[in-house]
C-alpha positions, 0 to 999 in steps of 0.5 A: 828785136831785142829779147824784152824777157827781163825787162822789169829786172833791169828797170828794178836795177836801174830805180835801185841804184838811182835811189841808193844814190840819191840817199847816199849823195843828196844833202838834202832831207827831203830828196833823202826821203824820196830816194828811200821811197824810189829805192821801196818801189823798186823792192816792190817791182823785184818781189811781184816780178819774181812771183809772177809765173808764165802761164799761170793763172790766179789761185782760185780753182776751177776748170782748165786751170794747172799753173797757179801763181803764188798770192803771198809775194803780193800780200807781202807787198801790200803789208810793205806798202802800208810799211813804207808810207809810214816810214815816209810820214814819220821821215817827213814828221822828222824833217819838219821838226829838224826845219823848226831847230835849225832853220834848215833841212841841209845835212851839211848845214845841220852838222855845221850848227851841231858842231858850233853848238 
């Protein structure tokens, strides 16, 4: 059986890329949007991963317990969480407003008109 120890890190490898490359080959704003969002989660999975400890229990003192894991990666996650739901709500705000000027959310499309503009 194969060792399954770094797992996530591959699955975080895998979204990564996935998402950089639908922000980097899709035309469309939208699909735009939800690779940036793919990419976040995968940031997200990275950082708790990397503060998880084996053998560690939840930073409360109490009896029995010598490994504690670290709160802040978590924390930093929540605050980017609530970051990037922002940032998705501004995006699709932006998109929105670019479908009522142009009549399309194409960026090949928008940047045809732009130029006969």
């Amino acid at each position: 059986m194969p060792n399954l120890g770094l797992f996530n890190y591959w699955v975080v490898i895998v979204l990564m890329m996935t998402g950089f490359y639908t922000v980097i080959a899709r035309g469309n704003l939208i699909k735009k949007l939800i690779g940036l969002n793919v990419f976040q989660v995968s940031v997200f999975m990275l950082y708790i991963s990397m503060a998880n400890v084996k053998g560690g229990t939840a930073p409360i003192i109490f009896e029995g317990a010598k490994i504690y894991s670290n709160p802040l990666p978590h924390v930093l996650i929540l605050t980017a969480i609530v970051v990037g739901v922002s940032t998705t709500s501004l995006g699709l705000a932006l998109v929105v407003r670019i479908k009522e000027a142009f009549g399309t959310i194409e960026e090949d499309d928008i940047r045809r008109l732009e130029e006969e503009a």
